[in-house]
C-alpha positions as CSV (number, residue, x, y, z in Angstrom):
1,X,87.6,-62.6,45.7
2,X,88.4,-59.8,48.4
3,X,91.2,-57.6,48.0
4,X,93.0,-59.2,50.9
5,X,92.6,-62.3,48.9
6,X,94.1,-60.6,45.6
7,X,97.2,-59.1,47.1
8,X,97.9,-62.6,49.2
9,X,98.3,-64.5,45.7
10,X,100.5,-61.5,44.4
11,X,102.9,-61.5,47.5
12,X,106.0,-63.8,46.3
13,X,107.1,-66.6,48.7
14,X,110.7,-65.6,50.0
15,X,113.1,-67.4,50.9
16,X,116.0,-66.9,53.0
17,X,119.1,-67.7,51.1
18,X,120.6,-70.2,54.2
19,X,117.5,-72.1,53.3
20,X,118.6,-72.0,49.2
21,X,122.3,-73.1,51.0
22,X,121.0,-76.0,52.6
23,X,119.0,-77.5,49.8
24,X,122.5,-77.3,48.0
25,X,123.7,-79.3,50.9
26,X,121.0,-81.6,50.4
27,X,121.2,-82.1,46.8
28,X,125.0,-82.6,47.0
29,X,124.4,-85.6,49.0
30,X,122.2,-86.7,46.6
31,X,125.3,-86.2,44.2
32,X,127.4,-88.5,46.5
33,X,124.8,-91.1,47.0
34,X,124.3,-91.1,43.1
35,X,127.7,-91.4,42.0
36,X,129.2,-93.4,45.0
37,X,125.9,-96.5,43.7
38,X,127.9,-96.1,40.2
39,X,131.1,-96.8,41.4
40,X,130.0,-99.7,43.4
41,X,128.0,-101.1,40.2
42,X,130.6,-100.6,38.2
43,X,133.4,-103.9,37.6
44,X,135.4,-101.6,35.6
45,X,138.7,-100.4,38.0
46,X,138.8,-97.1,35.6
47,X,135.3,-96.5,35.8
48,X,135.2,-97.0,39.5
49,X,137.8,-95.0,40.2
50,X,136.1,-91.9,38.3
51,X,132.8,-92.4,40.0
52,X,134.3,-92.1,43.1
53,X,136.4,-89.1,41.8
54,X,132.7,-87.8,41.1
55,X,131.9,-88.6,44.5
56,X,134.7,-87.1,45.7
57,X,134.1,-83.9,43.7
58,X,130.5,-83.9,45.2
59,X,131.8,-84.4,48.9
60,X,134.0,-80.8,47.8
61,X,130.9,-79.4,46.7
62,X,129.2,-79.6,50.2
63,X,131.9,-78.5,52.1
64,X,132.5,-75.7,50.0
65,X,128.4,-75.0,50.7
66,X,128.8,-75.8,54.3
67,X,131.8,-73.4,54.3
68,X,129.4,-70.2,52.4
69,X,126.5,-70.9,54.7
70,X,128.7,-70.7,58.1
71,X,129.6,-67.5,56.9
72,X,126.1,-66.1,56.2
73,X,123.5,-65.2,59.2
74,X,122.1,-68.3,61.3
75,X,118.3,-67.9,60.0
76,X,115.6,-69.9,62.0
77,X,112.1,-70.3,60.6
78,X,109.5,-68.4,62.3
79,X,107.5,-72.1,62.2
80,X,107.4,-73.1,65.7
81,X,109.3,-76.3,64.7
82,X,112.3,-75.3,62.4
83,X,113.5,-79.1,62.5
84,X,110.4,-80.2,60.6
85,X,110.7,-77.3,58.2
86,X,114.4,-78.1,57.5
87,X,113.1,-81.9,57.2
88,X,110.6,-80.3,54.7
89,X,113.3,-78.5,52.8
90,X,115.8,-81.3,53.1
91,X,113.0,-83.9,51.3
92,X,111.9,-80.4,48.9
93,X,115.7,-81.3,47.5
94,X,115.2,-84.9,47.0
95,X,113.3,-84.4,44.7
96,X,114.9,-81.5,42.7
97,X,117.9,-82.7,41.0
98,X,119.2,-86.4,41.5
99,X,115.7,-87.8,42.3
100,X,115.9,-91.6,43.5
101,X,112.5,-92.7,42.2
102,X,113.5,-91.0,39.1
103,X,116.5,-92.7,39.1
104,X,115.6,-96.5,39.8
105,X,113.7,-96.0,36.9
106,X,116.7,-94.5,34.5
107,X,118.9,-97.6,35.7
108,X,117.7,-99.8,33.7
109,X,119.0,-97.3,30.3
110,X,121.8,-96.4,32.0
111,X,123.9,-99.1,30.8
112,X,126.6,-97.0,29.5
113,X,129.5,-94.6,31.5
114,X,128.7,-92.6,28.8
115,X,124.9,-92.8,29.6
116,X,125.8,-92.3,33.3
117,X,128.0,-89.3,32.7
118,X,125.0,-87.6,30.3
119,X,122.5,-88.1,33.1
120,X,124.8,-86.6,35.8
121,X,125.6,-83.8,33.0
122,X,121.6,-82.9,32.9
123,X,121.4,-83.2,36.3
124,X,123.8,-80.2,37.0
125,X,121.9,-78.1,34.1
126,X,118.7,-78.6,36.1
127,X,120.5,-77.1,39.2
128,X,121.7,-74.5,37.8
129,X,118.4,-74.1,36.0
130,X,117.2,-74.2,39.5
131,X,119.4,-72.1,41.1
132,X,118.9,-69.3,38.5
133,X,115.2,-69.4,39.0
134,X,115.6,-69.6,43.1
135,X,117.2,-66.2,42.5
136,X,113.3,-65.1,42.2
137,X,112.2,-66.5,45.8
138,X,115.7,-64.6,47.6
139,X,115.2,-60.8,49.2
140,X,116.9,-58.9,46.0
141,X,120.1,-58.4,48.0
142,X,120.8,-62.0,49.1
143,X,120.6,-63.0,44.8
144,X,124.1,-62.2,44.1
145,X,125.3,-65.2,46.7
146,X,123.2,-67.5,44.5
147,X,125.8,-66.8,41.6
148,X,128.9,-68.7,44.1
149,X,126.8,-72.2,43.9
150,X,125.9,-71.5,40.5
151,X,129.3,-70.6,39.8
152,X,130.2,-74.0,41.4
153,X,127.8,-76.3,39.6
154,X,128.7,-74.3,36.2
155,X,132.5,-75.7,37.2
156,X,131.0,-79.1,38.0
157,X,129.2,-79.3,34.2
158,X,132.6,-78.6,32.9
159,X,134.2,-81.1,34.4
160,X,131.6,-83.4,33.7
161,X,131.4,-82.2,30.2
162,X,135.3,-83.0,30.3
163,X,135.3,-86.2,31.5
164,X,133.3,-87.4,29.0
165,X,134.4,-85.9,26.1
166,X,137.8,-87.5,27.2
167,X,136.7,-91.2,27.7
């Protein structure tokens, strides 16, 4: 190996934190798409009125990240096509947190509201999980706006945490 070689593997892949904003965009959706198939499965009038709260919450969510990454610096990939690389981003987040393939397979144990509301509960550990670690591919000075989605999903756990403690 060269030493051009060497210090290419040691360089850490940045990101710019619009593109950290706009996988949370993505993986709200996810969120709504998630929760809104629940509340259409579900016969239960209570039970279909709180998925669709969820969904409602997750709708919040991504305007509230729309609303933070309007106020930060347009950033455009240096890729010569930025709409592929956002496609590339956007399907990056598919897969993160409320993962359909995943999911169709889950279904089938989720049986419960209970079960439901434990799933969605992991899911918002594993973005905050992820969000903490994305903290690692942001320039140092963008990492403290990671903390206002983290602080948002944080909110979200409680609530979910809430909910079902409640039921």
């Amino acid at each position: 190996m060269t030493g051009k070689e060497h210090n290419i593997r040691k360089m850490p892949i940045i990101f710019d934190i619009s593109e950290i904003y706009q996988i949370a965009v993505a993986i709200e959706e996810n969120g709504i798409k998630f929760y809104s198939m629940w509340a259409k499965k579900s016969k239960n009038k209570k039970i279909k009125e709180l998925f669709s709260t969820l969904a409602d919450m997750e709708v919040e969510h991504k305007k509230i990240f729309n609303k933070m990454l309007s106020e930060i610096k347009k950033y455009e990939p240096k890729e010569a096509y930025p709409e592929e690389y956002f496609l590339y981003l956007k399907a990056y987040a598919d897969g993160i947190i409320f993962n359909f393939d995943e999911l169709k397979k889950q279904q089938s144990k989720l049986k419960t509201t209970s079960q439901v509301l434990t799933y969605a509960i992991q899911r918002e550990k594993d973005s905050i999980l992820y969000y903490q670690e994305a903290k690692n591919i942001v320039p140092k000075y963008q990492a403290d706006q990671l903390e206002k989605i983290i602080n948002e999903e944080r909110r979200h756990l409680l609530d979910l945490s809430y909910i079902k403690k409640t039921l």
